[in-house]
N, C-alpha and C positions, 0 to 999 in steps of 0.2 A: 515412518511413513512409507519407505520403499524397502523393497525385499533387498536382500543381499544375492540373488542367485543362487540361493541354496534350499534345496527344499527336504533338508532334516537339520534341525539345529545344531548348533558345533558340537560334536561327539566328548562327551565328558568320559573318564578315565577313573573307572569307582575306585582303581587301587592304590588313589591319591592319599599319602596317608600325611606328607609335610606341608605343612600351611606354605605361601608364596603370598606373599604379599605385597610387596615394592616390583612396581612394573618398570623395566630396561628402560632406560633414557636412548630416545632413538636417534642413533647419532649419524654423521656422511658415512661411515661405513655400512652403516644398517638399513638406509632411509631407503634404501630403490629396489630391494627388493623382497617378496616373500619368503624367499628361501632365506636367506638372511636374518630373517629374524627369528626367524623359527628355528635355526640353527641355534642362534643364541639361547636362545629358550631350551632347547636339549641339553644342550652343554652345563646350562646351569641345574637343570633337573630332569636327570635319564628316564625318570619315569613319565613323561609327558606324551602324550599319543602326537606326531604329526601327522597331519591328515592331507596335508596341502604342499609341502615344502616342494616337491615335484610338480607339481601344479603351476605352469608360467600364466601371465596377467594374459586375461583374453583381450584382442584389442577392440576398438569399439565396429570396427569393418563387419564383424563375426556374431557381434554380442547378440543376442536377442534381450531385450529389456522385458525382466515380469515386475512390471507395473501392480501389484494389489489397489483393489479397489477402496476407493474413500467412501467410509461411507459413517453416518450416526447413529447416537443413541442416547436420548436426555441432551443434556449441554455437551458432550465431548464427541471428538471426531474418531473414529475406529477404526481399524484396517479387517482383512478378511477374516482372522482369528477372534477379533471383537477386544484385542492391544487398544487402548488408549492410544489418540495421537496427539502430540503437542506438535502441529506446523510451524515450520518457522523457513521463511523466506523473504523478496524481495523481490519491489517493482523496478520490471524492464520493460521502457526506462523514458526517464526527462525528456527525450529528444524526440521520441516515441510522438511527443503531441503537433511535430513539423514533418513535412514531409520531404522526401529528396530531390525534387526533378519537380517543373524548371527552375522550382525557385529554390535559393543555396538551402533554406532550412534552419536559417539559426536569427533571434527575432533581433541581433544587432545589426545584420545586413536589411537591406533596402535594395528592389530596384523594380521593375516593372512588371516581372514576371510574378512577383507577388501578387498582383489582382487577376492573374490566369487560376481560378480556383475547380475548374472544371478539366485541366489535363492535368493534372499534379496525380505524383504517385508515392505511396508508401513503402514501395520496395525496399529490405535493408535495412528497414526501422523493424527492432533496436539494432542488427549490424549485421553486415554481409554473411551469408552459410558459409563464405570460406573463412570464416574467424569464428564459427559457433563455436565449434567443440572447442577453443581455447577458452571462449568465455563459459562454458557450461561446464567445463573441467575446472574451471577458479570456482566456481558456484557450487560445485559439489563440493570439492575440497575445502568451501569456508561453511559445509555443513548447511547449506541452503536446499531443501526439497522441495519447495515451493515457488512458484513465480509468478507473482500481476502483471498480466500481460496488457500495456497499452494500445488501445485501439480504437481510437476516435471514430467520429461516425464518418468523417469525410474522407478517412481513408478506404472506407467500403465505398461509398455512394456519392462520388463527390459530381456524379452528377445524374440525375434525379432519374429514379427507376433504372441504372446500368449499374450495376456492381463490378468490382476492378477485379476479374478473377485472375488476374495475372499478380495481387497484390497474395490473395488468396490463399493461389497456390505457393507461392513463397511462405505464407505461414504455416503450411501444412511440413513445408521441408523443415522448416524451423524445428516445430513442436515434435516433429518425427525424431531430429536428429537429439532435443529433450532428451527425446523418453529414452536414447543411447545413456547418459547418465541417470537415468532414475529421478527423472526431476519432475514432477507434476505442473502445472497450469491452471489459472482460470483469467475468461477475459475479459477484460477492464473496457468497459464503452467509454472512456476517457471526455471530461469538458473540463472548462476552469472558466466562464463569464464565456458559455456559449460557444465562441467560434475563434479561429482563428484572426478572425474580421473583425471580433469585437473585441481585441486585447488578449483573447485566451485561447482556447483550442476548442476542438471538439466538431462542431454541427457544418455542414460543408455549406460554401459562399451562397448556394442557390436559395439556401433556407432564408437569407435575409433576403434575398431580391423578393420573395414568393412572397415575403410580409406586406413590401413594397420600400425597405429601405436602399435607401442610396450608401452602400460603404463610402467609398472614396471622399464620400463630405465628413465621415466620422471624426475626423484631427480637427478640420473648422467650426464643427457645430458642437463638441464633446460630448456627441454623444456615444464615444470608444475613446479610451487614451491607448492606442496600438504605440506598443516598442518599438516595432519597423517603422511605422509613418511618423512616430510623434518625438520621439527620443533623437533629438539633430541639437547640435551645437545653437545654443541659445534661448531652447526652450528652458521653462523656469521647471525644476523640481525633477528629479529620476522616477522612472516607473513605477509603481506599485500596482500589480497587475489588479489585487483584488478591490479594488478602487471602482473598478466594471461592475461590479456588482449594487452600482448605486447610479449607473449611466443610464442615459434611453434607450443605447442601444439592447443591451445584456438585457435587461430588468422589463423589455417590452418583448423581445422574443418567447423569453422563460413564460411569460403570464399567456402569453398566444399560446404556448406550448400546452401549457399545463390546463388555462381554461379560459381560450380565444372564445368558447363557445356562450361562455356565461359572462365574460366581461366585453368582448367586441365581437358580437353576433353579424354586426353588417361590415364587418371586414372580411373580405373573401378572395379568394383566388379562383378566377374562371367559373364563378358561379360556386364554387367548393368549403368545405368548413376548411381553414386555418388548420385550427387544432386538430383536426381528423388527420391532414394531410401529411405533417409533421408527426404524428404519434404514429401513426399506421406506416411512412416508411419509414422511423425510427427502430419501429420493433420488427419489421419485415427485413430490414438489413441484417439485424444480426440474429436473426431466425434465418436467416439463408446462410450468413457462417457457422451459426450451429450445426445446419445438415453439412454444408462441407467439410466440418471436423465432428462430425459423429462417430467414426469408426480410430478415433486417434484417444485413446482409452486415458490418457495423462493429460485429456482436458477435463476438468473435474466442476465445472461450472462457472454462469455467464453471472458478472454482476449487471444491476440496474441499470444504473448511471454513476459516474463519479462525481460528489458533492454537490449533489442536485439543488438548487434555488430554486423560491415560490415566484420569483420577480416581484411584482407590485401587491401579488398575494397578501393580503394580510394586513397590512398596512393600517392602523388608523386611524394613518392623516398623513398629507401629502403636503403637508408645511414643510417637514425637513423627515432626515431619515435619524432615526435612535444611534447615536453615536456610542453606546453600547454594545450593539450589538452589529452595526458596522462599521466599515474603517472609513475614517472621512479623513481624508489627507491628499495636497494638490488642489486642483481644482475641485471644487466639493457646491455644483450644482445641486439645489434642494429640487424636487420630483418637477415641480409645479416650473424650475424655472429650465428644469433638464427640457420638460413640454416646449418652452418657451423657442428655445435654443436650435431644436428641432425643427420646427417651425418658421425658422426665417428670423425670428425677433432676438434681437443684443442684449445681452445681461450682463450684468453685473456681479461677479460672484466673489465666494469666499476662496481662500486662499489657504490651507494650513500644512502646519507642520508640526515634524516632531516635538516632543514635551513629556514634560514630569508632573504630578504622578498620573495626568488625564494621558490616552499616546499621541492628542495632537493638539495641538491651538491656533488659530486663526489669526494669522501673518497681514493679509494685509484681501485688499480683495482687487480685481481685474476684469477689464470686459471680453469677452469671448463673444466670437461670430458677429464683429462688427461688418463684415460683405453680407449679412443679411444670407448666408445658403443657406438650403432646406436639407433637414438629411433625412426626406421620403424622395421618391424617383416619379419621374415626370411631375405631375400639376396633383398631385396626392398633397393631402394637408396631412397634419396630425391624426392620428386616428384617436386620441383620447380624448381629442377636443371635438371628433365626429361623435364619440359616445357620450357627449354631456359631462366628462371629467371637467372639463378647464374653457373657459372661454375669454372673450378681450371687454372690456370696459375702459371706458375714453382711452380705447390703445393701447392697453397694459394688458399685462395676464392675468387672468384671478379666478381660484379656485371656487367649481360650483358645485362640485360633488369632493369634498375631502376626502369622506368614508368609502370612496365608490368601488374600493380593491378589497374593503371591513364585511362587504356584507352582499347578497346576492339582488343585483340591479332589478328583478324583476318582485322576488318575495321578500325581498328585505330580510332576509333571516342572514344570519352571520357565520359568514363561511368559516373551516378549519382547513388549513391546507393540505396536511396528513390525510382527514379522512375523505375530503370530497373532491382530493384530487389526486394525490399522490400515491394512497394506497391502493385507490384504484386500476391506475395506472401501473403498478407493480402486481397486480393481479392478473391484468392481462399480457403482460411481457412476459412475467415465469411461466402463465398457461401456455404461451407462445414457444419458448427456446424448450420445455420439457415435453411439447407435443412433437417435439423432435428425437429427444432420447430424455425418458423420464428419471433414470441417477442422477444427470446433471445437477447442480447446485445454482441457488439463484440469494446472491451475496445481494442484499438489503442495507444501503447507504441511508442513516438519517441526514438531514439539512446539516450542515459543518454547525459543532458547539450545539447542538441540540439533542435531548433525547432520542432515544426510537417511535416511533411511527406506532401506535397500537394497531393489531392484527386481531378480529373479532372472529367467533368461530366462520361467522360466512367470508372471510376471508381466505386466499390461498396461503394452506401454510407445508407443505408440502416442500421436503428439502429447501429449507430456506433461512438461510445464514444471517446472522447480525454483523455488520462489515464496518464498522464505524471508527474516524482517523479521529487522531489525536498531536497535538504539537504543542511545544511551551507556546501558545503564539506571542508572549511577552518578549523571548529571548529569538524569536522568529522573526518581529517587525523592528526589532533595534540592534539583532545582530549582535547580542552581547551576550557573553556567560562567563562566569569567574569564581561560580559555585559558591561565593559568598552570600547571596540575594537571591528569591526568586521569588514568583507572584502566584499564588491561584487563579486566574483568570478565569476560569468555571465557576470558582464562587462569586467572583467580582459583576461576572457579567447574570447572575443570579440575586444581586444585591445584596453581596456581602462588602464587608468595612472593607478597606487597605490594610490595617492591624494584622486580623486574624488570618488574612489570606497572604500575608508576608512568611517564608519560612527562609530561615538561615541557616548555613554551611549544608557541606554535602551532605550530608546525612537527615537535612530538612530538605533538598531539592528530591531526596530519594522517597521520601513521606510525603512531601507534596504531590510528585507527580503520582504515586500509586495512591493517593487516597481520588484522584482523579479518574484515573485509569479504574477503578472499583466501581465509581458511580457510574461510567458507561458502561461495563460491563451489565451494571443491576437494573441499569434499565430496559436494556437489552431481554433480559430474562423478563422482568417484569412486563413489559408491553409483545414484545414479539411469542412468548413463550418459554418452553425448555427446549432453548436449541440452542448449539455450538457459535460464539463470535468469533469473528477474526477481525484485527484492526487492518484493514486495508491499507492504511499508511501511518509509518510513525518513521521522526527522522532527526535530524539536526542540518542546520548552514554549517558548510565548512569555512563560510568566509565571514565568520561572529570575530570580535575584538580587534576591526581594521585588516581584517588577512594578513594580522601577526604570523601565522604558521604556515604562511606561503611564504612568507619571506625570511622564515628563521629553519623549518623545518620542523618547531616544536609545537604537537599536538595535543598537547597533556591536556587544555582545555575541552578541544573537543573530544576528546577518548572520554572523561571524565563528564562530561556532557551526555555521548552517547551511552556510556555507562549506566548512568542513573535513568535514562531512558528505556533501556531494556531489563533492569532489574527491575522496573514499576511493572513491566510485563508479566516477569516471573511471577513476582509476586501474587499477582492475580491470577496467572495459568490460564494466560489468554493466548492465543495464537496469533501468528505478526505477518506483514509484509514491511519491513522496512523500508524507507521511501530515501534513495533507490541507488540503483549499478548502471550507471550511463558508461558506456562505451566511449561516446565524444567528449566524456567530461574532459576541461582542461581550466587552470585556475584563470589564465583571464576571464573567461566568457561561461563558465561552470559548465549547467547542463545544456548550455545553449537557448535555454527559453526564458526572455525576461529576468535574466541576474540571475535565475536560482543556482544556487552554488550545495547539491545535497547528498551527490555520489559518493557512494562507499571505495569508489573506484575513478581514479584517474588517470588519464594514458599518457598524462604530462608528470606526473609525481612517482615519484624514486625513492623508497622509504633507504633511511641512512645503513640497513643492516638487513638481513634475509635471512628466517628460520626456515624456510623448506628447499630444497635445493633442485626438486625435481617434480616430476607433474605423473608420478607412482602413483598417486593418493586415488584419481580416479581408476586406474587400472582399467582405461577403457580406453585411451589413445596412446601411440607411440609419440608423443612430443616429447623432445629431448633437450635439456640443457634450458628448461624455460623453470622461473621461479611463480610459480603462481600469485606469491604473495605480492611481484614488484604492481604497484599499481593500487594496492591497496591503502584506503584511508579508516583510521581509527581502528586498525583493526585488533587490538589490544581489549577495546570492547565488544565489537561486531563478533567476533568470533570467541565463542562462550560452551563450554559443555553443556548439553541438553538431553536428556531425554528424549526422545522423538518416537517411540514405541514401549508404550509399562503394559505390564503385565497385570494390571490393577488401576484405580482411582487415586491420581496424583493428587498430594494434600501438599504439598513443597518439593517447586526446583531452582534450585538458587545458586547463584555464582560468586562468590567474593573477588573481584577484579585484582583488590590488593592482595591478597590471598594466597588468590589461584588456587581455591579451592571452593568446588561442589559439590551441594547434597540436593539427595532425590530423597523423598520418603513419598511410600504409595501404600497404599492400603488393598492388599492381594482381592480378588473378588471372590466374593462367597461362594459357598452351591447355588444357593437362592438366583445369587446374579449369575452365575455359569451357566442355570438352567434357561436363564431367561434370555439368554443372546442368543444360544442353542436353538430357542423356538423362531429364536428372528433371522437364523439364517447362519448366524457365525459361525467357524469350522472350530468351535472353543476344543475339540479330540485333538487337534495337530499336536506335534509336540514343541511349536512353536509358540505355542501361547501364552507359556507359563515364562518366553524367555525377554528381558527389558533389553534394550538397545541406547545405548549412551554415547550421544557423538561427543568424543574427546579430542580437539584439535589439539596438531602438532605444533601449530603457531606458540603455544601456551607450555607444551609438556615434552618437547623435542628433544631438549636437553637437560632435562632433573631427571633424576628419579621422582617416582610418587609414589603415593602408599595409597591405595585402593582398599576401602573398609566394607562388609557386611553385615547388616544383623542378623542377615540369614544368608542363605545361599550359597552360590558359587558364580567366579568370575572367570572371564575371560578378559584383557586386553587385549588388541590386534593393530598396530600401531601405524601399519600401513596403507590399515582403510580408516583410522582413526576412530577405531570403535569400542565401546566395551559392550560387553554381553553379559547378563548375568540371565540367574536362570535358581530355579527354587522348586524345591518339595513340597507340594500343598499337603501332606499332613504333618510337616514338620511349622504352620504355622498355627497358631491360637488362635481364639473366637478374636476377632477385635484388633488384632495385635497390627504391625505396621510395618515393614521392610524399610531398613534406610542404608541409604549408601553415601557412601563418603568416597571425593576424590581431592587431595589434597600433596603437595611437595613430601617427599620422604621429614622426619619432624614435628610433626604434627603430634600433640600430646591424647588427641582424643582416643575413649577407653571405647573397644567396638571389638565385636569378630572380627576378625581379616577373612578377607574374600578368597579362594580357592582357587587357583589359578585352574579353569580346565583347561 
């Protein structure tokens, strides 16, 4: 996906007549510098051209970064030559969703400066300019080109019509000092259950007051279970944030949001529609960051939203919420009594907890809001029970419109959320950010565990990506993995048995998860079209079986976890953001938001041994004497040979973890297709075009030999930038035929060409 700096492909040596096969184990002698290894490489064979050996690393003060443009074609993502691209990166980051200033920023602190939501700033989210290049130098060297960038709405607008350009311009230095490593971006409009106010991140405090809710009553009324306010010594049950997503708070904003217009018409602010107010400077926010990162070429496009909710959308019945398809655990208010609660009136609720084989069961039950508060502001009642939802009978509450969220209160006709609200909504947000710069990409999140959204021709389909996350949520909400067991949850929550959807040992968590990962992908194509997905988030807890591996050092669990997690990837030839590289990770308090524990990276952990010894690899800073790798978790998974530029239509890239060995097979492009990129713009004459790019980490191959295979062509390794190249004669391939390469330990019995060393 990024250029190397060089704009002719490494110079091949036609009077190579002896094969070379086993590429040098790059050891502390060799590791820091180019001359060095290139040296090696003469020594062992006179006849090698160096090109470079005199060539010292430019630093990053001088560099100028050529960023190639991203761009598509069908399902795949392409660079300027019209290369196949496989992205593969990662969101920055967890902390991303709190801001720094006044309030500390992490949801297990409390104190008062947390309801000041209108000075707060985001500066330094995800971490000070003066730590970039170390952390954008770790991110290149574990082969990351990609990054989801977190950007909630209330770090633009957190208060209503001013935008924080001082927040702004700080991303601008950010993304600028990116593109010094060759690292691309797109940006993430970050929520999780609405707002920071309502248990999760995202929409800034003014949006709930403008509704007319009261925060500060949110912990006595439930209608928010906030970490900050709620999580004190004595409360019954720990956080589960997505828990919000069944509150009055969360599930009353999202439905204003999405169609205040057609479910509560006479809720208004100053005369104003609700939903107009919120939508309009929703997509006006980051339609103004779009123009002020127009000209910064390695922002590559704006997603929607992160994991958008219909709220009450859809519903039909307001007796209780489908325990299917949400999580009911803790306090577990049904809609009708969440109104109740709201409103001033004491309930009585359910209670639940964990459990086998349902994930929760109902413990015992409790009254909430017996002081009678209201969580609307001044002498405001419920607004559902102003729309004819719910009203009181001798004193009680009782439902007089069930269906009233099933179907549209005026024609009675039965609403879908996708088409009559959501896609519409994403038709004019991408109309919005690409009437600023029309390359840009516009990343298309379905509802979490749901297909894609269908896109009809009068829809905008114009650069727009399939962006859909994926997680065991089985081994997500119980924190446990042991590669014995795991569950389909996809099928389960589709009405499949426990039987069929049960898969054993590793080798069934690896066929589970990619027969998952398949079906979101096919939906994707199916509904949105032929265009390229990318899973916006995929990840693992580091703190699954008790934070055994915090306290022992041994990670085999989760590496073996994360493992099977990104093979399900390969397998499919999907493109990733792993979810995520927090800077503040530390194992007490993880990413700092609500328990989550998910970083690839932590600034408290010290792995027991270090394969890279220096921070050469980017060849774009002078940091001396720093290990890139200290800090890294699982990264025995994480960091994987890939692909990341073919020279053809990738049919298998895959990594044996036990192995340590990879194969690419691709299928070279025809004339047919040569001709056809050619008309679309692609420079398919470079003589770049014809060459693959395979990021080979040194974490993996530092110290073996390997034996690098071909069926066709010629290789390069370059061990410094962690790369191989290979490169091929298109009349030396057949109608049909296929290109494979192999990267594998010296030993390996498999019968192949050997690759050429150029």
């Amino acid at each position: 996906m990024v250029t190397e700096n060089i704009t002719e492909p490494v110079a091949l040596n036609e009077n190579i007549e002896r094969v070379k096969a086993v590429s040098l184990p790059l050891t502390s002698s060799n590791s820091t510098s180019l001359t060095s290894i290139n040296k090696s490489v003469l020594d062992e064979d006179e006849s090698t051209t160096n090109t470079s050996a005199t060539t010292p690393p430019v630093p990053a003060t001088t560099k100028t970064a050529s960023i190639s443009t991203v761009r598509h074609h069908g399902q795949w993502f392409k660079d300027d030559m019209g290369r196949t691209l496989l992205i593969r990166g990662v969101n920055v980051c967890g902390s991303s969703k709190l801001p720094t200033r006044p309030y500390a920023g992490s949801t297990h602190l409390y104190d008062e400066t947390f309801w000041d939501h209108t000075n707060v700033s985001f500066v330094n989210r995800p971490f000070p300019l003066d730590e970039a290049r170390h952390h954008f130098a770790r991110l290149k060297a574990w082969g990351f080109t990609c990054l989801r960038l977190l950007i909630p709405w209330e770090a633009l607008e957190h208060k209503r019509g001013i935008y924080d350009e001082e927040f702004i311009d700080y991303l601008r230095d950010l993304i600028t000092i990116m593109a010094d490593y060759d690292i691309y971006c797109f940006i993430d409009p970050h929520q999780d259950t609405w707002s920071r106010f309502s248990g999760g991140s995202g929409a800034p405090g003014w949006t709930l007051e403008l509704a007319g809710l009261d925060m500060k009553s949110f912990k006595e009324t439930g209608a928010a279970y906030v970490h900050n306010t709620n999580a004190v010594p004595g409360d019954p049950l720990p956080m589960v944030w997505p828990t919000n997503y069944t509150k009055l708070a969360c599930c009353t904003m999202f439905t204003l949001f999405w169609a205040g217009d057609v479910f509560a018409p006479n809720h208004r602010f100053e005369g104003q529609s609700i939903q107009h107010i919120l939508q309009s400077c929703f997509i006006n926010s980051f339609k103004h960051l779009a123009e002020r990162l127009q000209d910064l070429n390695n922002v590559i496009g704006f997603e929607v939203m992160n994991e958008p909710h219909p709220g009450y959308i859809g519903l039909s019945t307001l007796k209780e919420f489908d325990p299917i398809v949400n999580l009911i655990f803790g306090d577990a208010p049904t809609p009708l009594q969440s109104f109740a609660l709201g409103d001033g009136i004491p309930q009585k609720v359910g209670v639940y907890i964990k459990s086998w084989p349902f994930p929760t069961k109902k413990s015992h039950s409790r009254v909430i809001n017996a002081s009678k508060t209201s969580a609307w502001s001044g002498n405001q009642t419920c607004i559902w029970k102003q729309h004819g939802v719910w009203g009181l009978k001798d004193d009680k509450p009782v439902l007089l419109a069930s269906d009233y969220f099933s179907k549209h209160p005026e024609t009675g006709k039965k609403v879908d959320f996708y088409q009559d609200f959501y896609v519409p909504f994403v038709n004019k947000y991408a109309q919005a950010i690409q009437s600023v710069k029309s390359s840009l990409y516009c990343f298309v999140e379905p509802l979490a565990n749901e297909k894609s959204p269908v896109f009809n021709n009068e829809d905008h389909h114009h650069n727009m990506i399939f962006a859909p996350h994926w997680y065991d949520l089985n081994c997500v909400f119980y924190k446990k993995f042991d590669g014995k067991v795991t569950h389909d949850v996809q099928a389960l929550q589709n009405g499949g048995n426990v039987i069929s959807a049960t898969y054993f040992g590793q080798k069934g968590v690896k066929r589970n998860y990619s027969r998952q990962i398949k079906n979101i992908k096919q939906s994707g194509l199916d509904n949105m079209g032929k265009t390229p997905s990318l899973f916006g988030e995929v990840g693992i807890p580091m703190d699954i079986n008790d934070r055994h591996a915090f306290k022992t050092g041994d990670y085999t669990h989760q590496t073996r976890f994360m493992d099977a997690v990104i093979h399900s990837l390969e397998e499919n030839l999907v493109n990733f953001t792993l979810w995520n590289y927090d800077a503040n990770n530390d194992h007490e308090y993880g990413d700092h938001w609500n328990g989550e524990n998910f970083s690839i990276y932590s600034s408290k952990h010290r792995p027991k041994s270090s394969r890279v010894s220096s921070e050469n690899l980017a060849t774009l800073d002078s940091i001396d004497d720093i290990d890139l790798n200290e800090g890294g978790r699982v990264l025995g998974a994480a960091l994987r040979p890939y692909a990341g530029k073919i020279a053809g239509i990738p049919e298998k890239s895959s990594f044996k973890m036990d192995q340590l060995s990879y194969t690419l097979v691709f299928r070279p492009f025809d004339d047919n297709h040569i001709q056809e990129l050619k008309e679309l713009g692609f420079d398919t004459s470079s003589p770049s075009s014809n060459q693959t790019e395979i990021y080979v980490p040194n974490y993996h191959y530092q110290d073996i030999e390997i034996d690098i295979q071909a069926s066709h062509g010629q290789c390069e390794r370059i061990p410094e930038k962690q790369m191989l190249y290979h490169r091929f004669n298109k009349d030396d391939i057949g109608k049909g035929q296929v290109i494979t390469i192999t990267i594998k330990p010296v030993g390996s019995s498999d019968k192949q060409n050997k690759c050429r060393i150029m």
